[in-house]
N, C-alpha and C positions, 0 to 999 in steps of 0.2 A: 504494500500500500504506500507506505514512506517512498518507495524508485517512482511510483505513478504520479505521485502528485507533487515531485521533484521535475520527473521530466516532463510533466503536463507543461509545469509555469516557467520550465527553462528557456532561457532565449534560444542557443544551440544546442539542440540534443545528441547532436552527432560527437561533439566535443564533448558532451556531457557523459555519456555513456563510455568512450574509450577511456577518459579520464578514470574513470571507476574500473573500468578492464583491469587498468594499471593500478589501482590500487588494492584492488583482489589478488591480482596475482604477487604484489609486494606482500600483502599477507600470507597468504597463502606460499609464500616460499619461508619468509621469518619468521611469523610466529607460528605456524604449523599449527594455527588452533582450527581443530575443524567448527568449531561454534560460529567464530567469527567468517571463515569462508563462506559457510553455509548464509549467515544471515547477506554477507556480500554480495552472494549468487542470486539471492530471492529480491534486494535491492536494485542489482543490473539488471533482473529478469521482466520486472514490473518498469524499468523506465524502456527497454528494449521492447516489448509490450506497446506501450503508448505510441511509442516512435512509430510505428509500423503501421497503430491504428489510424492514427493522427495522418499519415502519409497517405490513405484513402481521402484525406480534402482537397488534395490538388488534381486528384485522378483525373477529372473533366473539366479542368479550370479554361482549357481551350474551348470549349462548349457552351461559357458561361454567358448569357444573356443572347442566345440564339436559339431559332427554332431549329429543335431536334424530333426524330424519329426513335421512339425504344420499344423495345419488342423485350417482354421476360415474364417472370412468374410471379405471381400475387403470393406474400407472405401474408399478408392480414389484411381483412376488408372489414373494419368496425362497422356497427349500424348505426345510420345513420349521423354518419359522418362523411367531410368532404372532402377525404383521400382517401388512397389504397398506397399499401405499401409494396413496391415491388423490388424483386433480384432481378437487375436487368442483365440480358447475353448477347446483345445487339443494339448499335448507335450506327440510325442512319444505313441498316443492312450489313453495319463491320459486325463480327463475330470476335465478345472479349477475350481476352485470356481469362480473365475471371470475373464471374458475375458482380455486380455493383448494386448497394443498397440504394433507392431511389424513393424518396415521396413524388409521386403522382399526386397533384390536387385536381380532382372531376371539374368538370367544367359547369355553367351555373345552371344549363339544359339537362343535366345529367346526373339525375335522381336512383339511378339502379344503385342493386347493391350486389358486388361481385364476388363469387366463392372464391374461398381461398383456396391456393393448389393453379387457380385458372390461369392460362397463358392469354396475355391482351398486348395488343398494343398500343402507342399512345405516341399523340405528336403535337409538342407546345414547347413552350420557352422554359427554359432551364436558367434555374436562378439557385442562389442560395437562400434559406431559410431565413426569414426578418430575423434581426434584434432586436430589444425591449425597447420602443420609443418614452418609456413615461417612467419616472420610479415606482421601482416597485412593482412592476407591470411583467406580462407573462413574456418573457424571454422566451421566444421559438426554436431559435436559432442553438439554445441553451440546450434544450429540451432534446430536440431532435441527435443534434450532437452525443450527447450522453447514452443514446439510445443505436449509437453507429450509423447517421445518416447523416449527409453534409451538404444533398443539393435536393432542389425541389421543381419539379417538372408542372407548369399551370398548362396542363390539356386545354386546346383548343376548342373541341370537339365529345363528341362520348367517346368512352374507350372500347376499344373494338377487339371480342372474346376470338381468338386463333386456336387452332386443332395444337394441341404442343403433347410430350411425353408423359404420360403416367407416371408418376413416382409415390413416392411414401407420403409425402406433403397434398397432393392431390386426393388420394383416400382419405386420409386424416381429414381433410377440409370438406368431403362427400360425407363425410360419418356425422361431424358436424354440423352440417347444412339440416338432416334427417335427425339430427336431438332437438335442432333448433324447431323444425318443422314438427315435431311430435308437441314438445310447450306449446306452440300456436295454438294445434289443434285440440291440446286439452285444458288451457288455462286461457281466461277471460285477458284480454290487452295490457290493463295495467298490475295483476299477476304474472302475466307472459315476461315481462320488462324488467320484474322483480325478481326473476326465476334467472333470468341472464346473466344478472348483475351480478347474483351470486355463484353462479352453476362457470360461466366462462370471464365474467369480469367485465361484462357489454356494458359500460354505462348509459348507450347512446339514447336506449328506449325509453331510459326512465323518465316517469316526469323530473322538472328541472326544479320545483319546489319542491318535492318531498327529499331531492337526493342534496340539495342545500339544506333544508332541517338533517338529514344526518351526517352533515359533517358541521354544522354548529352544535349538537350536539355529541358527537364526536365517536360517533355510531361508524362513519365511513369506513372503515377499515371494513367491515364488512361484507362490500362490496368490490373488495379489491382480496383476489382469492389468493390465500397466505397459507399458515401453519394449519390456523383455526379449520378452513376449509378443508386439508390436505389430510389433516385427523380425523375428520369423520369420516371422509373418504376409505381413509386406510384402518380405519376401525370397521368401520363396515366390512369392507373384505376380510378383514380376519376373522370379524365372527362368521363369516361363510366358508372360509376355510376351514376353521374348527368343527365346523359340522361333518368333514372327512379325514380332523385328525392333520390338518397339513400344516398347522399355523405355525409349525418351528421346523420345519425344511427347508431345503435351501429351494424346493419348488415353490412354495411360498414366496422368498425375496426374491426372485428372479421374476414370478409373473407379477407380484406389487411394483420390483422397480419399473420392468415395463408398462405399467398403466400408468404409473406416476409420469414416465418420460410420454406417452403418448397424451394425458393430460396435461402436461406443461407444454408440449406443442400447440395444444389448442390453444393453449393462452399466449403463444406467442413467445412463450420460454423466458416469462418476466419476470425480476429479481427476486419477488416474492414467493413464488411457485415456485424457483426453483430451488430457494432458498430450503424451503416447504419439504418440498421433496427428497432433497439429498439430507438433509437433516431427520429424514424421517426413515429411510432406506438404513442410513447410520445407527439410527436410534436402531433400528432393528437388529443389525449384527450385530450390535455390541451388546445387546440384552441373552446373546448363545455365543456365539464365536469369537468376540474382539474382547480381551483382559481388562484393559481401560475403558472406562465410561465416563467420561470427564465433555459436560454439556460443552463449556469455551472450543474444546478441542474440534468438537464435532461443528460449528459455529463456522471455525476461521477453516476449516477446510469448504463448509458449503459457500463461504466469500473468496475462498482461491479458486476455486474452480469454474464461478461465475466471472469474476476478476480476467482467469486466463481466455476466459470468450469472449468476453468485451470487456477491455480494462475499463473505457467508458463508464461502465455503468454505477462506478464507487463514486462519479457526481451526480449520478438519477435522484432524487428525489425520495423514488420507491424503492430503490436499494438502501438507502441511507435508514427510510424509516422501519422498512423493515427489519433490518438487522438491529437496530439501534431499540427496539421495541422487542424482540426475543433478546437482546444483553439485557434488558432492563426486564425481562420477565425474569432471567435467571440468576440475574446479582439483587436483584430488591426483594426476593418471592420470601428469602428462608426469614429475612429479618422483618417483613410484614408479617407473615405467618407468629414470630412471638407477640409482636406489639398487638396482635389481633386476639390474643389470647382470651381478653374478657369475652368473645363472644361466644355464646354455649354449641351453637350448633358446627361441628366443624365443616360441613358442606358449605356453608354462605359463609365462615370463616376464610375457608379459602378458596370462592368464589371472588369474595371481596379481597382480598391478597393479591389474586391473579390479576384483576381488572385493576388493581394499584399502579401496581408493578407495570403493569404494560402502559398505564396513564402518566408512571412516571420518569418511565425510560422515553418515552415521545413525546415527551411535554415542551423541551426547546428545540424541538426540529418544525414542530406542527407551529408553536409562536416565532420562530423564523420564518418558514416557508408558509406560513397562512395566516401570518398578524393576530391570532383569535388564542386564546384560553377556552374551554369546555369547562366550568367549574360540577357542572354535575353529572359528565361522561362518566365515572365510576359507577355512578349509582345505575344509569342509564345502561351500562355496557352490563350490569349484574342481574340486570330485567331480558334485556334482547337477547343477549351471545346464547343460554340456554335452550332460547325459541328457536334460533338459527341451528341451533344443537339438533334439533328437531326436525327440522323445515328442512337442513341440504340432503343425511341420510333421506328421507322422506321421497326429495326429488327423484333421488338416482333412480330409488328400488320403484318409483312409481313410471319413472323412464325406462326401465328395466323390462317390469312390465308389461307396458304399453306394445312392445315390441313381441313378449311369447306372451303374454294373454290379455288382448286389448279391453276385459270387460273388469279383470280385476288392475290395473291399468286408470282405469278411469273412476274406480271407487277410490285408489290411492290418490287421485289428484285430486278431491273432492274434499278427501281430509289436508292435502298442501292447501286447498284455496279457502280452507277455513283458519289455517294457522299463516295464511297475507292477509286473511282480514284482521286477525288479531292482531299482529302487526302494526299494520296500518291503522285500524283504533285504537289500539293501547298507545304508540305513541302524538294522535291527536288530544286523546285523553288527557296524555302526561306532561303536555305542551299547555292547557287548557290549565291546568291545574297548578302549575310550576314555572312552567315558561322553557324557552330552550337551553337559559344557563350558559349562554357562551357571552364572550366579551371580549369587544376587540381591541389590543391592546398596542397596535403599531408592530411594529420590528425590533425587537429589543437590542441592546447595548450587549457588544461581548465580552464587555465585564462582567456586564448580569450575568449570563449564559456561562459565563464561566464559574461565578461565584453559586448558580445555582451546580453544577457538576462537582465543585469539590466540596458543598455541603454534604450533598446526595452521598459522597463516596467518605464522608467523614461520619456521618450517620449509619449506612451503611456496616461500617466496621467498629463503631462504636468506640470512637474514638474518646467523643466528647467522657466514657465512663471514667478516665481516666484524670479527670480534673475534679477539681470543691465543687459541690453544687451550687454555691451560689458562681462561679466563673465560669458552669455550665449554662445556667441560666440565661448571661449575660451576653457569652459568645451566640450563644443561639437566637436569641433574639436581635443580636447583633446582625446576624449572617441573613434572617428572615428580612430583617431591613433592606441590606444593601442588594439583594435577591430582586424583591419587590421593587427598589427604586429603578434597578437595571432594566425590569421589562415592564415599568409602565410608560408610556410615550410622556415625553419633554415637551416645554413651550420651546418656540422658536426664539432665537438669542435675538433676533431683529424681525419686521414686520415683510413678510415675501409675500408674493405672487406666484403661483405657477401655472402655467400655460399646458395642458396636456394634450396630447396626440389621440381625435376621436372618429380618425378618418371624416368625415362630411359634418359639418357641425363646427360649435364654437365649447369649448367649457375653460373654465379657470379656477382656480381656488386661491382664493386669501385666507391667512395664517395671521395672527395677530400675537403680539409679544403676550396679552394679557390671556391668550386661550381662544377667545371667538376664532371663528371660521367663516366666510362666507362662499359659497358657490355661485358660480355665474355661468348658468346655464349650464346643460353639462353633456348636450350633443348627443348623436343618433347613439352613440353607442355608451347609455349610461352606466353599463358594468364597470368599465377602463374610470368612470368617475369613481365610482363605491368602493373599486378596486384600490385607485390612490387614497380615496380618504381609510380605508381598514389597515393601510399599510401605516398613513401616519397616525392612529391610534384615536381615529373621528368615529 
């Protein structure tokens, strides 16, 4: 990680990397420690790594801001969205040496939505991805980068479906086309959209107000398929394995790892699944055949292995949180688990533990990257994640189903489209009753953020036991202070203006030394206004 994000921000990496050659091998001949060669090796290997990926942004630089022809394969077609992602193998009729990742954005006639696996073609101008015109504003360019893509093709025209090769990715994208088509057909519209979110991670169906109330209430993770999902998933198969006696076979791990790899392709193979996955594959040999069981361990190998596929992806957003949310399930879990001691029932004892823990291992990445606090996400995450407990096994076996016996099939979906409405009224209910509990606090200071990591990890280890209680007292409240001052937003030191970027339209925002704000109009696209003011803590 340290080689990656050394040679991400180096000026020359070409220099940077031999430099380090020569210093491994200076080690490596004098002090003969293999500790230090070793950590050396893993150092060149992560900045060697970026080099290489990074070196895919120039590949089509000749190309850039001209109309091209690309002929390739469709990796992911989200619904209802206004690209497709493609591997392209042909520019303009050449045939590449190697395929090239390419955002396609459809054209504004061109509503289809195309299977994944499909070979298209497509001919429009070739750009690179925008960057962020506004503070604080959604950086594309950022985004897409992190994700291994570097240009962006705006089609002309519709894109046009070609006869091309059968592969594994084309099946894969047919099998799911026919899960997607079974939801349709047995779950009502805005069930169908809820069933996505969860089942492959489609946000695109969902209504756009209810899938905003769960992430100000801090529910969203949900909908982005992780651990949580990949557990029931793989509990599920066990307990059907157990019914033939296989659950501790090696026929057992080999057809889970394969469903686990055939399900992280549906998803696109994203940080989180596969996080999921290999973490969960591991979890399983080391509970029969591997000596050590040490969770960290198992962790930073499911982050090198995602890492060696795309170094990229340790600046995704969703690599960050997810990882940073299972560390924070596994360093916070044993020491909530005592402080929760008063509670009698040990089920919701550590219920409420687990939804800490994960609240509070993602608590300064979610107030960095989304300006907001969830003050009642705990309580909230200790009502849903149970139901969702319920609701995804539920899916599978009622998609299972629907496929050898379409009558019991459709009694199964009928108990799913009872536990979306519970759902869906229990948390209008709870909203009715409470409110959503979120708070937008700006982009905090990284003093804060830091002050808030090394309380965390001084609490944690229980450091504070080691002092007088009254200088326990005082430090702590101390620490709570400079915590809180770090990510609440600031007045402005002088009285500004800013002018934001709203495409068609006029908006501005004034900032005043004493706290007011005023808006001045805020143009066609008012998200990019809400958006700057959540950022600066309005």
């Amino acid at each position: 990680i340290a080689g990656i994000i050394v040679s991400y921000f180096s000026g020359n990496k070409t220099l940077f990397v031999l430099l380090l050659a020569g210093v491994i091998l200076y080690w490596g001949i004098q002090k003969l420690s293999p500790r230090i060669l070793l950590y050396s090796l893993a150092f060149v290997s992560g900045g060697l790594l970026i080099t290489l990926t990074l070196a895919q942004s120039t590949t089509l630089t000749a190309y850039l801001d001209q109309t091209i022809t690309v002929e390739g394969q469709i990796i992911n077609s989200p619904i209802n969205r206004y690209y497709v992602l493609l591997h392209v193998d042909k520019i303009n009729g050449q045939i590449l040496k190697k395929p090239l990742p390419i955002i396609v954005s459809k054209s504004y006639q061109d509503d289809s939505d195309y299977p994944k696996g499909a070979w298209i073609e497509a001919e429009g101008l070739l750009q690179k991805p925008a960057s962020a015109t506004n503070p604080g504003g959604y950086d594309e360019a950022a985004y897409w980068r992190s994700q291994g893509y570097f240009y962006q093709l705006k089609a002309a025209d519709r894109l046009l479906v070609k006869t091309g090769a059968k592969n594994g990715l084309t099946v894969i994208g047919h099998f799911q086309q026919q899960l997607q088509q079974k939801l349709a057909q047995y779950l009502s519209e805005e069930h169908y959209a809820l069933a996505l979110a969860l089942l492959f991670g489609e946000k695109g169906a969902m209504n756009e107000d209810f899938y905003d109330l769960s992430q100000q209430m801090g529910i969203a993770h949900i909908f982005a398929v992780s651990g949580l999902h990949m557990g029931f998933m793989i509990s599920l198969l066990l307990v059907i394995l157990k019914l033939f006696h296989w659950e501790r076979s090696w026929w057992a791990i080999i057809l889970l790892s394969l469903i686990s790899f055939i399900y992280c392709l549906m998803l696109n193979l994203t940080p989180s699944s596969l996080r999921a996955a290999i973490m969960a594959i591991l979890t399983l040999l080391s509970s029969r055949w591997i000596r050590y069981r040490d969770a960290y361990t198992v962790m930073a190998i499911a982050a090198l292995v995602i890492l060696c596929l795309n170094p990229l992806s340790l600046f995704a957003v969703g690599f960050q949180l997810s990882f940073i949310t299972t560390l924070g399930l596994i360093y916070c879990y044993p020491r909530l688990w005592q402080a929760l001691s008063f509670l009698p029932i040990p089920k919701v004892r550590q219920a409420l533990a687990v939804s800490l823990a994960a609240q509070l291992g993602s608590l300064p990445l979610v107030a960095y990257y989304f300006y907001q606090l969830s003050l009642l996400a705990p309580l909230v995450n200790l009502l849903v994640v149970p139901l969702i407990g319920l609701i995804v096994p539920l899916l599978l076996l009622s998609l299972t189903a629907a496929f050898i016996m379409p009558l019991a099939g459709n009694i199964l979906f009928l108990a799913v489209e009872a536990l979306f409405d519970i759902l869906i009224i229990g948390l209008d209910w709870f909203t009715q009753l409470w409110g959503t509990g979120h708070w937008y606090i700006g982009r905090p200071a990284w003093w804060g953020l830091t002050a808030y990591g090394l309380f965390l990890i001084i609490w944690r280890q229980n450091y504070l036991e080691y002092l007088l209680p009254n200088k326990r007292r005082v430090l702590t409240l101390l620490a709570i202070a400079i915590i809180i001052a770090g990510f609440l937003p600031s007045k402005p030191a002088a009285n500004q203006l800013t002018f934001l970027d709203v495409g068609q339209g006029f908006s501005a925002v004034a900032q005043l030394t004493n706290g007011d704000c005023f808006v001045f109009d805020g143009g066609l696209k008012n998200d990019v206004t809400a958006n700057y003011l959540r950022y600066c803590g309005i």
